[in-house]
N, C-alpha and C positions, 0 to 999 in steps of 0.2 A: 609340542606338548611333551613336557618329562614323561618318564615310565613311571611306574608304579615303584613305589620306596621299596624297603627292604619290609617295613612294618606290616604295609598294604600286603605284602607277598605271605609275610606270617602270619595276618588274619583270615586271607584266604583260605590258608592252608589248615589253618586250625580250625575253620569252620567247615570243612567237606564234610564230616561227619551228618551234616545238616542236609547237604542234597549238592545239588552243582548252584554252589555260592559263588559270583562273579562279582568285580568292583571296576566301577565306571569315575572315572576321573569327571568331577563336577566343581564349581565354581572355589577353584583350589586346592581342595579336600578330593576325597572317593565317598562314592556311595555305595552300597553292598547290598545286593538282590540277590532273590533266591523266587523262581519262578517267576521273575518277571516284578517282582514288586521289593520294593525296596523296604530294609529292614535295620539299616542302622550303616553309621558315617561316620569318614576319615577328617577330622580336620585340624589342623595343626599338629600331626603326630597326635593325636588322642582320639581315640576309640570310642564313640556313644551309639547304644541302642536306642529305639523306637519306644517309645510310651506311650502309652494312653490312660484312659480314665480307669479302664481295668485293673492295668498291672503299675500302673505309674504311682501307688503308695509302695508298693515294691523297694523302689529306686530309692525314694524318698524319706521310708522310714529307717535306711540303711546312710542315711546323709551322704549320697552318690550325688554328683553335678551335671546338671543338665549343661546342653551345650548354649552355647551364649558367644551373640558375636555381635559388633558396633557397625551401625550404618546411617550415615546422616546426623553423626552423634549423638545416638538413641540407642542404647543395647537392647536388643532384644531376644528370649529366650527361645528355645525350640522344645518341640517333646522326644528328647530324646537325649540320654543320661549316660554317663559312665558306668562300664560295670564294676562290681568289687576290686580291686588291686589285684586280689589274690585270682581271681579270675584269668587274667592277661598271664600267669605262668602255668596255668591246669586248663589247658584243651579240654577236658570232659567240661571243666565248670564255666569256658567262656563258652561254650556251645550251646550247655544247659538257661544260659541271661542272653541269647542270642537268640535263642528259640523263643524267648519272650518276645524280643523283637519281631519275629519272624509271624510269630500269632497278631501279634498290636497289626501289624500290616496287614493280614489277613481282614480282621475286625472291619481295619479302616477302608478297604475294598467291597466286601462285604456292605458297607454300610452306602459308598458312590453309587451302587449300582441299583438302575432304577427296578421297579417291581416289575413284575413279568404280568403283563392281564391274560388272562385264559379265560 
């Protein structure tokens, strides 16, 4: 398996601010956790966060692209979006649209986990 690019190493890095952010090389791409729960992915050199029903008008009304990949010649999209351009040169500001992701994960954890009966 390759190492981690040069990119993966500078989103890392520019995500520490977030907690101990790690990226696990997955079905070509990386993915990027933080406590265990993944929060947004590497794939083709490009960068998208984690969406959901929350924050995913967010993305959307900012005309950011979800990611989108071809399987069985069917595209099919994901919930999980580019952040702003301007984001990817300002570390405080990809932190601040990674934290969205970082929450959207949360939620969607939050939400697997069955009810506790007492």
């Amino acid at each position: 398996m390759a190492g981690k690019s040069e990119f993966v190493e500078y989103l890392t890095e520019q995500l520490q601010p977030l907690g101990e952010v790690s990226a696990r090389a997955m079905f070509g791409g990386w993915g990027f956790y933080l406590e265990g729960r993944m929060f947004a992915l590497v794939a083709f050199e490009t960068f998208f966060i984690k969406a959901d029903g929350v924050n995913r008008a967010e993305f959307e009304t900012r005309g950011l692209e979800p990611f989108r990949y071809e399987s069985g010649g069917k595209t099919s999209v994901m919930s999980y979006f580019q952040p702003p351009a301007e984001a990817m040169d300002d570390g405080e500001m990809l932190c601040i649209w990674a934290r969205k992701g970082v929450e959207a994960s949360a939620r969607a954890a939050k939400k697997s986990k069955p009810a506790r009966r007492t």
